[in-house]
PADOZA-267722 format. One record per residue: residue number from 1; x, y, z of N, C-alpha, C, O in turn; chain. Coordinates in steps of 0.2 Angstrom, whole numbers. Layout:
N
   lumnu     nxx     nyy     nzz    caxx    cayy    cazz     cxx     cyy     czz     oxx     oyy     ozz   doke
     NUM       X       Y       Z       X       Y       Z       X       Y       Z       X       Y       Z      A
...
REM end
This chain:
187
   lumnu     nxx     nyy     nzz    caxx    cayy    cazz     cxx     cyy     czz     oxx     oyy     ozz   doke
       1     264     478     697     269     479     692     272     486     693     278     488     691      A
       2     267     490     695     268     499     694     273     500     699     278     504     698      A
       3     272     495     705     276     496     711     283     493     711     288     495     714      A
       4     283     488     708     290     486     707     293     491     700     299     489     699      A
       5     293     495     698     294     501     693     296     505     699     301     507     700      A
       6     292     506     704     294     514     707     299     511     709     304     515     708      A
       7     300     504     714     305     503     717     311     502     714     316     504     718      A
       8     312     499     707     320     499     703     321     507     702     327     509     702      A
       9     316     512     700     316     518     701     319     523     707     323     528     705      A
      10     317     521     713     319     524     718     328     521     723     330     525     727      A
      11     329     515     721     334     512     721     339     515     717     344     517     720      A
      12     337     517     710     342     519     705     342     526     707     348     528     709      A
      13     339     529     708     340     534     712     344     537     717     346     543     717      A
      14     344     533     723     346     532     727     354     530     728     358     531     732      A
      15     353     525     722     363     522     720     365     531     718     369     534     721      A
      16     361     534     715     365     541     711     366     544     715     371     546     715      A
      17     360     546     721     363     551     724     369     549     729     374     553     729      A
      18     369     544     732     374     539     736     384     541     731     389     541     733      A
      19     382     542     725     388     543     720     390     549     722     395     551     725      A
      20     385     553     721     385     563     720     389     564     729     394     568     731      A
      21     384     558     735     387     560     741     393     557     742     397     558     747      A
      22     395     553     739     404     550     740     407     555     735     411     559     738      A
      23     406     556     729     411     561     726     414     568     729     420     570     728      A
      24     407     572     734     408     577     739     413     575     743     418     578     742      A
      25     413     571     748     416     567     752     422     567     750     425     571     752      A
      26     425     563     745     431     564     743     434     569     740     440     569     739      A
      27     429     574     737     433     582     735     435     585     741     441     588     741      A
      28     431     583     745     432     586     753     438     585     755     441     590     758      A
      29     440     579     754     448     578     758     455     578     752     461     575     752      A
      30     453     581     749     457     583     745     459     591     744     456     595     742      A
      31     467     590     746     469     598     748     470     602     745     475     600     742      A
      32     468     607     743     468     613     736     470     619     738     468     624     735      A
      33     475     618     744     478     624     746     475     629     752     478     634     754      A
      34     469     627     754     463     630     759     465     626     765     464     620     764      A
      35     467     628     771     465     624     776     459     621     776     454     623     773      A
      36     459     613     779     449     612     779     452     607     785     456     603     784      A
      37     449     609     790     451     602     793     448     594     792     449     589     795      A
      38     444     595     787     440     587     786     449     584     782     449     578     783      A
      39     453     587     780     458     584     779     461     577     783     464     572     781      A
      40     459     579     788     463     577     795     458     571     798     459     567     803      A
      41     452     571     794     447     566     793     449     557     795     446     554     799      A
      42     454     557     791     456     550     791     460     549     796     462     543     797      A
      43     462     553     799     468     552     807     466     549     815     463     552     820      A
      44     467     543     813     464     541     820     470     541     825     476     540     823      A
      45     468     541     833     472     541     839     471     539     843     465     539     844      A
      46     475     535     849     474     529     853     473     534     859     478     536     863      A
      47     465     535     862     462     539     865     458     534     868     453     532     865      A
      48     460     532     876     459     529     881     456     522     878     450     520     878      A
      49     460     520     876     461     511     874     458     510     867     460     504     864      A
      50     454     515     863     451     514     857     453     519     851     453     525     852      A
      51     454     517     844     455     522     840     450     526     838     445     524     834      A
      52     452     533     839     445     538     839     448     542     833     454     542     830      A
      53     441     545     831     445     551     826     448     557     828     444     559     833      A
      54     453     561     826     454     564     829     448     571     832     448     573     837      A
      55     445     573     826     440     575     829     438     576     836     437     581     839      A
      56     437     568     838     433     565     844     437     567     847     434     566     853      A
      57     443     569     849     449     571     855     452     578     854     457     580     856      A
      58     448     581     852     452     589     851     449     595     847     444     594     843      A
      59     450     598     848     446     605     843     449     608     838     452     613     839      A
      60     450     607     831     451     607     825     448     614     822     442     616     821      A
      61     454     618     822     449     627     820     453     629     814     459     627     813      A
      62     451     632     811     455     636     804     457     644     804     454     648     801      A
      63     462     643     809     463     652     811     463     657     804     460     663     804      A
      64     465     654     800     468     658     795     467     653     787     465     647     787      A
      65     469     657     783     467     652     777     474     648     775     474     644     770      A
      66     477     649     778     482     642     778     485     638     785     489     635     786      A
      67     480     640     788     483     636     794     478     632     798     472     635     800      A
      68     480     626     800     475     624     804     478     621     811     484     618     811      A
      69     474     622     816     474     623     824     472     616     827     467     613     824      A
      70     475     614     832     471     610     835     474     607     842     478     602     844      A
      71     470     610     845     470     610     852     467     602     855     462     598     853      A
      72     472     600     860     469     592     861     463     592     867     465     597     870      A
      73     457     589     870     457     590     875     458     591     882     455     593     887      A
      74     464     586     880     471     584     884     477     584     885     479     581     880      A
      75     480     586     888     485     589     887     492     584     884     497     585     881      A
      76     490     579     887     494     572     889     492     569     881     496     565     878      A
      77     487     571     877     486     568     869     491     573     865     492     571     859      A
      78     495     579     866     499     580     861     503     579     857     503     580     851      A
      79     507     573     862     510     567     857     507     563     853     508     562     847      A
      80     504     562     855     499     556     852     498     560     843     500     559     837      A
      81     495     564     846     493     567     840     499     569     835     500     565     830      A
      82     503     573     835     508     574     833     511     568     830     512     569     824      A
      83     512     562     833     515     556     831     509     552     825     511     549     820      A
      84     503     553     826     498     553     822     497     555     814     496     552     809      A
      85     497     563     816     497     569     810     507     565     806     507     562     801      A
      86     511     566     810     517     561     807     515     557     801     515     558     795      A
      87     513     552     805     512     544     802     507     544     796     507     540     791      A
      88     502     549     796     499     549     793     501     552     785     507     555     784      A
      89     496     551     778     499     553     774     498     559     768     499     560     762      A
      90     494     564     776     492     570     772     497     575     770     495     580     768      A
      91     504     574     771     511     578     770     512     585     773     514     590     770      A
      92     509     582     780     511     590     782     514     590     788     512     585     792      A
      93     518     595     790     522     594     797     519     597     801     515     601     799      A
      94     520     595     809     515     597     813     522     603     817     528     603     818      A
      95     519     607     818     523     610     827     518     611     832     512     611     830      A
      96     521     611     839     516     612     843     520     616     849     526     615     850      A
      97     517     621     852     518     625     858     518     621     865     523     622     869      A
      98     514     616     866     512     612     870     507     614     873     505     613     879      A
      99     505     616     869     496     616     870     492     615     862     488     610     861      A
     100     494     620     858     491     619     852     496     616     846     502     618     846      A
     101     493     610     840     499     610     836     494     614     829     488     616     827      A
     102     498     615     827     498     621     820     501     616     815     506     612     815      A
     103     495     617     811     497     614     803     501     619     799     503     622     804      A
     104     503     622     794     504     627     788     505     623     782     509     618     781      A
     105     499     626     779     498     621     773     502     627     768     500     632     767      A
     106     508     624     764     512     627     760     508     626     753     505     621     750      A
     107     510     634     750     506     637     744     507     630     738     513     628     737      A
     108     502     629     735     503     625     729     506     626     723     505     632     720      A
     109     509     622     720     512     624     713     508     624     711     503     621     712      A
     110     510     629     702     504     625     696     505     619     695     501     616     692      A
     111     512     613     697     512     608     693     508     604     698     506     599     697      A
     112     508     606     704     505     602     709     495     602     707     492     597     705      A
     113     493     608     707     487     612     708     484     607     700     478     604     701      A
     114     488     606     694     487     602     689     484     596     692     478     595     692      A
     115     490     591     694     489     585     697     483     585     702     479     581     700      A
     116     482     588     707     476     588     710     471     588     705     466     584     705      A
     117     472     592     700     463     594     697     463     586     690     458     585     686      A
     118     468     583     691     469     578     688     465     573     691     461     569     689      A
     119     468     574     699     466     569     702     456     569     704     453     564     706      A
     120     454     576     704     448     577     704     444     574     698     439     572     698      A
     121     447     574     693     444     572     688     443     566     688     437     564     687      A
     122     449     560     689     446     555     690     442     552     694     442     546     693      A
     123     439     556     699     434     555     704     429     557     700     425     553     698      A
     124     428     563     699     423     564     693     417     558     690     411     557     692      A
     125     423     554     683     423     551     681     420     545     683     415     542     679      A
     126     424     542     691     421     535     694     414     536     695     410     532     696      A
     127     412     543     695     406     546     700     399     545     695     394     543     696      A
     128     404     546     687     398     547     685     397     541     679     392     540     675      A
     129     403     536     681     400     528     679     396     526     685     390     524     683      A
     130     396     526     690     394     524     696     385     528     695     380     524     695      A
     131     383     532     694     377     536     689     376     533     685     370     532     685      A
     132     379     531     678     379     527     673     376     519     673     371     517     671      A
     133     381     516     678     379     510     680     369     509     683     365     506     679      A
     134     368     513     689     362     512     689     359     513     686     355     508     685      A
     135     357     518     682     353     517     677     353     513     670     348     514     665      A
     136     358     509     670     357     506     665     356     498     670     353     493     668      A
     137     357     498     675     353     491     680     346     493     680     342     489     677      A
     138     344     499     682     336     501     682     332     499     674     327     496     674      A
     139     337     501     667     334     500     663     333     494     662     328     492     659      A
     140     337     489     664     337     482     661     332     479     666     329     474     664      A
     141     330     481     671     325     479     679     318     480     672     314     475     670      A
     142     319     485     670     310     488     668     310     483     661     304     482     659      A
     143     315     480     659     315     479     653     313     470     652     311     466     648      A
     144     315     469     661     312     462     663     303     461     665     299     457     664      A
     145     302     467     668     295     469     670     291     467     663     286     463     663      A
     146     295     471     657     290     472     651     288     462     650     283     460     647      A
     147     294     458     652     292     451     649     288     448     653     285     443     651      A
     148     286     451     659     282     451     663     276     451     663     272     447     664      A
     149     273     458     660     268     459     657     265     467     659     259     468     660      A
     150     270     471     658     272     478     659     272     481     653     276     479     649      A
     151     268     485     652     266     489     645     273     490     644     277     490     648      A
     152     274     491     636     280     494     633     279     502     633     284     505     631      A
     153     274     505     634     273     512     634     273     513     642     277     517     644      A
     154     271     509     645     274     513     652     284     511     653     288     515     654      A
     155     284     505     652     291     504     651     296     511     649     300     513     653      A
     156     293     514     641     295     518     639     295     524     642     299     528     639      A
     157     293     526     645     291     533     649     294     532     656     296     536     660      A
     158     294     525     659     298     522     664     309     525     661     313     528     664      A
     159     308     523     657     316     524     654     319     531     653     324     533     653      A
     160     311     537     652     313     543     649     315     545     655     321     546     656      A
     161     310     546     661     311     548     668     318     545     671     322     548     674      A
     162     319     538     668     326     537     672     333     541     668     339     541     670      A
     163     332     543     663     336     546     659     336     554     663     341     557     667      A
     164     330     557     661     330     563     665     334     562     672     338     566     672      A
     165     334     559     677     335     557     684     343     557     682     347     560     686      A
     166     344     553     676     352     551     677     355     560     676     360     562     678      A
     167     351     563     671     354     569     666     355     575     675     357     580     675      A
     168     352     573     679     350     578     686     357     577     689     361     582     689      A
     169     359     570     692     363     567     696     370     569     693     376     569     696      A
     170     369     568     685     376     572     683     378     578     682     384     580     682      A
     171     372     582     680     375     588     681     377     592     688     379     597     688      A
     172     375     585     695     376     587     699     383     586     702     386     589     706      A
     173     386     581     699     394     580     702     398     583     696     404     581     696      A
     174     396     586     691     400     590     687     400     597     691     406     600     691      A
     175     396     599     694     394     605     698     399     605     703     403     610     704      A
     176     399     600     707     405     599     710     412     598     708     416     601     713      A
     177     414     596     704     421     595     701     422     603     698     427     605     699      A
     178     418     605     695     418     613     693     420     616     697     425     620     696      A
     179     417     616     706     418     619     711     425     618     715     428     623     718      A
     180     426     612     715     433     611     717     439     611     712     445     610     713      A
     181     438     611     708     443     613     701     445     622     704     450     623     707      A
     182     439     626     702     440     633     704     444     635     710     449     638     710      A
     183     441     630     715     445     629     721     453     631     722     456     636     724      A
     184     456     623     718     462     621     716     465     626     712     471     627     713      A
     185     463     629     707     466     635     704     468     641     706     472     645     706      A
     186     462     640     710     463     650     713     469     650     717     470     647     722      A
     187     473     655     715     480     654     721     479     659     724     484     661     729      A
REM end
């Protein structure tokens, strides 16, 4: 019985952390006025018959704090990329010398800088239903255990720990949304 507790335990767990690591994830490619090349993340290109990330075909650098660099490792992929970074819908225009293309990421407004921190919030939010949810599947798992034949005082102490566990994982995508709010503001 003990062992089916750990494991609805360590699954709900696992759901939370899996939340905290997509919320990073998607703060990450959300642009706050800092070069990051993970923006560029979603960009794929037709590099010798298969679509790759762009990553995978060139060198992505952040010379400065608004610009990002990227050298292809091909010379003949320039287009490619450029038509790429285009198509794509991170809204930034490319130049290139014809060896490097250069991003400049233009300064944000406040009304812009708002909307962002808007939009981090409601990531926030999905992050910390998605935290919410499992542990209230973990409580109802223990809750089936007890009809089983699962003490109601381990049940209960099974419940406290899942709550402490949920109060950890939240203040840990708050900690991030804190982090990238900051981010977003600072001009």
């Amino acid at each position: 019985m003990n062992d089916e507790l750990e494991l609805y335990q360590s699954a709900a767990e696992e759901q939370m952390q899996n939340s905290v690591t997509h919320l990073d994830d998607v703060l990450q490619h959300i642009r706050a006025g800092k070069a990051n090349p993970r923006i560029l993340d979603p960009i794929k290109i037709d590099y010798y018959g298969s679509m790759s990330p762009l990553a995978n075909c060139a060198t992505i650098t952040t010379p400065d704090a608004r610009t990002i660099a990227i050298t292809p490792w091909e010379k003949k992929l320039i287009n490619e990329i450029e038509r790429a970074i285009i198509n794509s819908n991170i809204g930034l225009a490319p130049s290139n010398n014809g060896e490097t293309i250069r991003l400049i990421l233009p300064p944000l407004t406040e009304e812009r800088r708002r909307d962002l921190c808007k939009q981090c919030k409601g990531e926030l939010e999905e992050a910390k239903m998605s935290i919410r949810n499992a542990r209230r599947d973990a409580i109802e798992e223990f809750k089936k255990l007890v009809k089983n034949g699962l003490s109601e005082d381990v049940e209960k102490d099974a419940e406290e720990e899942m709550q402490k566990t949920h109060d950890k994982y939240i203040a840990r995508v708050e900690a991030l949304y804190a982090a990238k709010e900051k981010e977003i503001m600072t001009v």
